[in-house]
N, C-alpha and C positions, 0 to 999 in steps of 0.2 A: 460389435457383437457378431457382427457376419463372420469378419474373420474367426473367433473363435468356434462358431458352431462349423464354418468351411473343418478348422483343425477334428472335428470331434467327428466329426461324418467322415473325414481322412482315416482316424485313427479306426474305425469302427469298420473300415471295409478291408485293415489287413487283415493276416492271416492268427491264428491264437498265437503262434510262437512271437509274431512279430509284435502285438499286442502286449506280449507280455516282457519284452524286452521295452517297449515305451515305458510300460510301468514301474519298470527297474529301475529307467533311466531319471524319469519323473519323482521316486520316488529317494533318487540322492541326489539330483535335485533340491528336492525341499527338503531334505537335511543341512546340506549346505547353506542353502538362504539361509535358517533359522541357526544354523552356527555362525553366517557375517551378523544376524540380527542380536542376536549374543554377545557378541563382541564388539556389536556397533552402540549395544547400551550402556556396557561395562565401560567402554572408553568414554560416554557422556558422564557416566555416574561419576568416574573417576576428576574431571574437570567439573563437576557440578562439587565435588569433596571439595576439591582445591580451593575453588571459588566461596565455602565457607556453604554454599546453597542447600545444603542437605540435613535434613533432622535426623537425630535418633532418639528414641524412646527406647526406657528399661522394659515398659512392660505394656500391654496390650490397652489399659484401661486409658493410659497416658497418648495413647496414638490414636484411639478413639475420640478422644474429649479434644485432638489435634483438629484431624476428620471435620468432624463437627463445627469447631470453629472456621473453617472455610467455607 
């Protein structure tokens, strides 16, 4: 936790302009991650289809009463 409050006291004593190029940069950043995380569950899902491991339900009442039974 050191380390990160060292980075937030770092980030906090640049200057606005530079402050807001962190958050630029931060903020495709975590677009990215959440695009590998995307495409890191799609490739699960997909070997989870293969493997047979994955249910479908027609309709909401049928995945409920699924739910439940677990």
């Amino acid at each position: 936790m050191s380390r990160f409050l060292d980075i937030v006291e770092d980030v906090t004593s640049l200057s606005l302009e530079e402050m807001q190029e962190v958050e630029f940069i931060l903020h495709q950043s975590i677009i990215e991650a959440k695009r590998q995380q995307i495409l890191q569950n799609q490739i699960e899902s997909k070997l989870l289809y293969k493997a047979g491991k994955l249910k479908f339900y027609d309709n909401a009442s049928d995945l409920l009463n699924s739910l439940n039974e677990e």
